[in-house]
Structures are given as structure tokens and as C-alpha cells.
LODOKOL-391951 format. One record per residue (C-alpha): x, z, y. Coordinates in steps of 0.001 Angstrom, whole numbers, plus 500000, padded with zeros to 6 digits. Layout:
BEGIN
XZY...
//
This chain:
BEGIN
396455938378687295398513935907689522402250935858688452404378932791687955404481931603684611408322931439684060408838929476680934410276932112679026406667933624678854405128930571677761407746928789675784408014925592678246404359925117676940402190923487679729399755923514677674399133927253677972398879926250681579396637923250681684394056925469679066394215928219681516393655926233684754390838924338682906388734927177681731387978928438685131384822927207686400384876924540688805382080923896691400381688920680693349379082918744695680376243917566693311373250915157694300369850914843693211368940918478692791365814919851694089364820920071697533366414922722699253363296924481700569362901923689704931365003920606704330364826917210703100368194917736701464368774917287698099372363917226697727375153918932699833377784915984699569379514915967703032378712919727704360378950922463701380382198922482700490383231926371701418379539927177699784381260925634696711384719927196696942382800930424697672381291929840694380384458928849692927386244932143693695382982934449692314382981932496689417386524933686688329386057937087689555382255937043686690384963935822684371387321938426684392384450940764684509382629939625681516385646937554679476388573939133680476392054937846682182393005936157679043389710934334677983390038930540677567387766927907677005388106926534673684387502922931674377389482923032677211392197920657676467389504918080675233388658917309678673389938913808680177392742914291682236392055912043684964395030912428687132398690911759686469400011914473688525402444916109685964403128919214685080406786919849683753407586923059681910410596923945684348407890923371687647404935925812686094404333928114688178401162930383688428398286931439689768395949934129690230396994936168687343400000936394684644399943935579680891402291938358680777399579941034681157397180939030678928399835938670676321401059942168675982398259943782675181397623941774671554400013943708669226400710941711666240398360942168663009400002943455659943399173941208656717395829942445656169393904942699653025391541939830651798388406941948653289389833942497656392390769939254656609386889938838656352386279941223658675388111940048661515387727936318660966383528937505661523384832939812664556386828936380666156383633934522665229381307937075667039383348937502669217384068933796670043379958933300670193379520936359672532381876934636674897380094931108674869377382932861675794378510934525678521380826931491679349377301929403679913374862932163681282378053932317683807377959928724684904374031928812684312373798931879687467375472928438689869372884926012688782371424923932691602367972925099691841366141927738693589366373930016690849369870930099690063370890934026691472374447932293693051373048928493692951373377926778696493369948927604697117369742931137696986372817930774699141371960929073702002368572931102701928370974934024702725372818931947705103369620932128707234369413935433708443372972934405710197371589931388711928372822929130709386370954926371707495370930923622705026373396920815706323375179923087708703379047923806707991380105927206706357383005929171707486385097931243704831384162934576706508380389933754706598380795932758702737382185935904702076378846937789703298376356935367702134378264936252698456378197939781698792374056939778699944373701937311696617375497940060694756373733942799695871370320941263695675370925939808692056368447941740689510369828940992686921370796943421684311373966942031683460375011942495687165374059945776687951377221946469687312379341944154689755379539944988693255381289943146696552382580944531699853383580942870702675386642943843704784385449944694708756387740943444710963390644942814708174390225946300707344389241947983703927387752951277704576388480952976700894385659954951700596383096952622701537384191950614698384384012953943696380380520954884697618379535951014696590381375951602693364379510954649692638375995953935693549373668952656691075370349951978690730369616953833687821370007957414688262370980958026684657374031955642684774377122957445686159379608954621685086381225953322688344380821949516689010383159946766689698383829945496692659385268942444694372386646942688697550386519939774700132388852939925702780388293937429705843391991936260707371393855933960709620397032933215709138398059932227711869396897930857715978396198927183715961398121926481712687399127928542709514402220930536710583405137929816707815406269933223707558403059934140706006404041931841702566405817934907700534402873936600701445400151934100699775402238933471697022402413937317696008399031937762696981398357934915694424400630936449691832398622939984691568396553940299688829393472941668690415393454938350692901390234936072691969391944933038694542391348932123698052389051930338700115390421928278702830391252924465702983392787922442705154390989921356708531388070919837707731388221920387704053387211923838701909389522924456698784389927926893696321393138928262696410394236929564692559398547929336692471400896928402693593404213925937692568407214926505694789405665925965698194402536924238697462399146926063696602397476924948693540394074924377694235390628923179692659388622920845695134384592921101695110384442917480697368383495914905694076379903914204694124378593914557690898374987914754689423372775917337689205372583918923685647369611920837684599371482924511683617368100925395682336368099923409678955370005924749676033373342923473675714373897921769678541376429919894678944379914921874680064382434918868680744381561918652684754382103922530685301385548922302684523388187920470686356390407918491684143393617918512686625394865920978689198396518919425693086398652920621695033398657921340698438401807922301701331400933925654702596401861924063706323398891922028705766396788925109705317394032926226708140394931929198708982391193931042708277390502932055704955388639934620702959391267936780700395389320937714697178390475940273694539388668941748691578388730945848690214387075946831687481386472950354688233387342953163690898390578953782689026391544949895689937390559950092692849392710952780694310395793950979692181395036947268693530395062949257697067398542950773696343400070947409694931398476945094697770399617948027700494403058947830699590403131944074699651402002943895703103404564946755704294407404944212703251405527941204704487404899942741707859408082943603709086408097942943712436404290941934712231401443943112712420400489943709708545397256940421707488395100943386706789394921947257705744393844949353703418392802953080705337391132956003703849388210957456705206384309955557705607384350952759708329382323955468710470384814958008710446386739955574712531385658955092716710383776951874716075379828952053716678379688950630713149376158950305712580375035950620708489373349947137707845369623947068708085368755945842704900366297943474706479368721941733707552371757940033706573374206941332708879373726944293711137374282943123715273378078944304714875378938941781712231377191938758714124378907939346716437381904939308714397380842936306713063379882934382715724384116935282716803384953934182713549383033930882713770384126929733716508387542929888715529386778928387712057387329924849711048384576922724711163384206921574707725383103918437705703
//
């Protein structure tokens, strides 16, 4: 829930903002993991970057799924701050989602008797316990080994069935399928109720993302599903077009926005805020060591990055993948309404980014073809894709 933290909502306290940016989860090259099966790889330093920022932007979206907008990390402010870029109360800004709707909803407790002190000091426990848990089976799902259901090796297995392998470079619209095919093939039960669509031809058809909402596996569960929607983008010819800043930044300020994944040429970032006209972003290109996600209480500290950067938007490449979270049908059709009227007044004279239209993509006069579920992407999206790479940055 993206909003600018003004400082009258957080009382000039960075800190809010620091323990905010730190408890999302934070995904970087690694070396020394296991063989990525038909390769002799065992890292991805120097080529995986948008696999990571991909990751990056899924992560958030499990988050607000299972934690909720206003979930921190409780250790995050013991991380190490290892850079000195500061952060002064007046220059806060924020990111993909306000404190204001996290805030509003906790009405203050009236001085409660000594049992219900009890009572909810065991509910805050329980309740703090239930989110570790889900905090680490979160980062446990990216693991690096085969068996991790979003880990870079399930990944670039997907990646295959679009011609793409181990070592190769990842554009963001590629990502963005490769995601929703881990999504979809996922097992388990935790997930069966998360979803992802992605837009055709910067398009949303509405009730394609209802009928994915509303299917389930089990016929006795009616509840509708959430879904994140990925949204493949350029902003822009050669080079990011300017005009398209007041967009990002209110795209960035919407609650249901789970970031962006883009970069700068030659480089894959996770975009999370903004600050005036930079983009805050969290950067997946440190090399660290493999860590075993399998053994109990692994350690935490390298899953979290200890200091945002900031980026101009003019240095942005102008392909990226737009990702926003909805936690029911309900959402859904309300993100659509928000988002809609944000690209009306960001249009003007332009064509809008992308659209939200009602109907089923084959209502429309494309021969959209329903994916084979044999393979990744039916022949309309490769060829999609294969437009879409070649316009992509090539990326370390």
C-alpha cells in the first residue's frame, strides 16, 4: 500500500521507515548452491538478476498475503546498516504501500483487566510465532535448490519451455510468466489459494482474472483466491519517457502495488518507492553464499537488505513488469477502478501504459489461443515474447 510517508504519519520517525523497508525479503545472486540440473552452474552471479527481482516482487506480494500490509520483522533494525546513504525525516518518502492504511485499522485498547491483559499478551505471542513461521516457510519457498517451489531452480526449469536456460539473460516480461507457471504449479496447500495473471498485450481482460480467482481445485472450496497481477510495460522507445514519472510514483503509492521489476540497462532492480524523483530500490547483484533453507532456524540476516538506494527514474530502462496484489474478487474489481482512473489522468494526450477492459480475452478479435498446459506459453505468447525480448535489455 504505496503512499508517501509524510512525516506527520510517522512522527519524523525513520525508523518506522528503515523497519519497514527491511522486513521485505530481499533476494540476491548466491554461489555454491547445487547444480542447476543440464548445467554446470552452480551459482547465477553475473546473469540472474531479473530471476531475483522477479523473486523479489512475489516475495512481497506472499507477504501481504500471509502477514498483512503492516507486518514487520522484529529484528529488523538489528541488522548492520552497511551504507551511509541517509535517510532524513523531511526526505521519507514511500513505497509500495502507506502506513496510513496499516495504522488506521488498530483502534486503541481500553485499559483492560489483568486477564485480558493475559489474554492478549498470549494472542501477540501466538500471534507473533504464527508470523515467524510464515515469515521463514516464506523465504524457505526461494531457497536455492531444486526443491524450493519459487527457488531459482524450479524457475529456470520453467524458463525452458520458452527457449530459455541456465546462464541465459531474463527479460521482465518472461519473468512475469515463468512466476505465474511457478504459481500455478505450486502444490502446496498453503498456496492453493494465491493465483497470478499476466496482462496480454498491456491489457487486463477482467474476467479472465475472475475465472482464475474463482477456480479451485477442490470442488468443496467456494472461497475466491488471490491474485497478483503482472503487467509487462515500456515506458518509453529507446529510453524511459519523463512524462511517465507521476505515473510510477502513483503506481508505487497504491496499496495493492507489490513493486516493479525493471532496472537500468544492463542491471535488474526491484523497484519498491519512491523519494522525490528517484525510485527506491532493493538490488539482487551481491554475491552471497548459499544457505541451506532446509535446516531449522536458518539463519535470516542475508534475506533482508539492511539499506535501501536510490535510483533517477531517467536512468530507468524503459521495459518493466508492473506487479499488484488483491486479495479477493471484491479487490480486484476496486484495484481496477483506482489504477483505471490513474491512467485516465496520466494519459492525457497518450495513449494510457495499459487497460483494464471487461469481457474474457476471447471475447475480443484476437485468435487468443487458451495455453496448452503442456506447455509454458501457448504459440501467441512466444511470439509475444520473442517481440518483447528483443526489445529487452540484455541483462547482467
Amino acid at each position: 500500500s504505496g503512499c508517501t510517508i509524510e512525516d506527520h504519519v510517522i512522527a519524523g520517525n525513520v525508523e518506522e521507515f528503515r523497519k519497514d523497508f527491511i522486513s521485505r525479503i530481499w533476494l540476491t545472486y548466491r554461489e555454491e548452491f547445487p547444480q542447476i540440473e543440464g548445467s554446470a552452474l552452480t551459482t547465477d552471479c553475473g546473469w540472474g538478476c531479473t530471476l531475483r527481482t522477479g523473486q523479489m516482487l512475489l516475495a512481497q506480494g506472499l507477504i501481504l498475503h500471509f502477514l498483512g500490509r503492516a507486518w514487520t520483522w522484529p529484528d529488523a533494525l538489528n541488522i548492520e546498516n552497511s551504507d551511509s546513504e541517509s535517510w532524513t525525516s523531511n526526505t521519507v518518502k514511500k513505497f509500495t504501500a502507506s502506513f496510513e492504511a496499516s495504522l488506521s485499522g488498530e483502534g486503541e485498547l481500553k485499559t483492560p483487566t489483568v486477564s485480558q491483559k493475559e489474554a492478549i499478551r498470549r494472542y501477540s505471542d501466538d500471534h507473533e510465532m504464527r508470523n515467524e513461521i510464515y515469515h521463514r516457510k516464506i523465504i524457505s519457498w526461494f531457497g536455492d535448490s531444486p526443491l524450493a517451489l519459487f527457488g531459482l531452480h524450479q524457475l529456470i526449469e520453467y524458463g525452458k519451455k520458452s527457449g530459455k536456460k541456465a546462464g541465459d539473460w531474463y527479460g521482465p516480461a518472461v519473468v512475469a510468466h515463468i512466476l505465474r507457471k511457478a504459481v500455478e504449479e505450486a502444490r502446496h496447500p498453503d498456496l492453493q489459494g494465491i493465483t497470478i495473471y499476466v496482462a496480454q498485450d498491456c491489457t487486463v481482460y477482467s474476467s479472465d482474472v475472475i475465472d482464475k480467482q474463482c477456480t479451485s481445485m477442490a470442488s468443496d472450496n467456494t472461497d475466491d483466491k488471490a491474485v497478483i497481477i503482472l503487467i509487462p510495460v515500456r515506458l518509453g522507445g529507446e529510453r524511459t519517457n519523463t512524462d511517465y514519472l507521476d505515473f510510477v510514483k502513483g503506481i508505487l503509492s497504491l496499496e495493492y502495488c507489490v513493486g516493479i521489476i525493471g532496472g537500468k540497462p544492463k542491471q535488474s532492480y526491484y523497484f519498491a518507492g519512491f523519494q522525490d524523483d528517484s525510485l527506491i530500490y532493493m538490488d539482487p547483484h551481491y554475491c552471497q553464499s548459499f544457505v541451506d533453507v532446509s535446516i531449522k532456524d536458518f539463519p535470516l540476516e542475508t534475506f533482508h537488505c539492511p539499506s535501501p538506494k536510490k535510483m533517477s527514474f531517467r536512468k530507468m530502462d524503459p521495459s518493466c513488469t508492473i506487479g499488484f496484489y488483491c486479495r479477493n474478487v471484491q479487490d480486484f474489481k476496486r484495484a481496477s477502478e483506482e489504477i483505471t482512473k490513474m491512467l485516465k489522468i496520466s494519459s492525457k494526450e497518450k495513449y494510457p501504459l495499459f487497460t483494464f477492459v471487461n469481457g474474457h480475452s476471447r471475447d475480443y478479435d484476437f485468435t487468443s489461443t487458451t495455453t496448452n498446459e503442456e506447455d509454458l506459453f501457448s504459440e501467441d505468447e512466444k511470439k509475444r515474447l520473442k517481440r518483447f525480448s528483443t526489445e529487452e535489455f540484455v541483462l547482467l
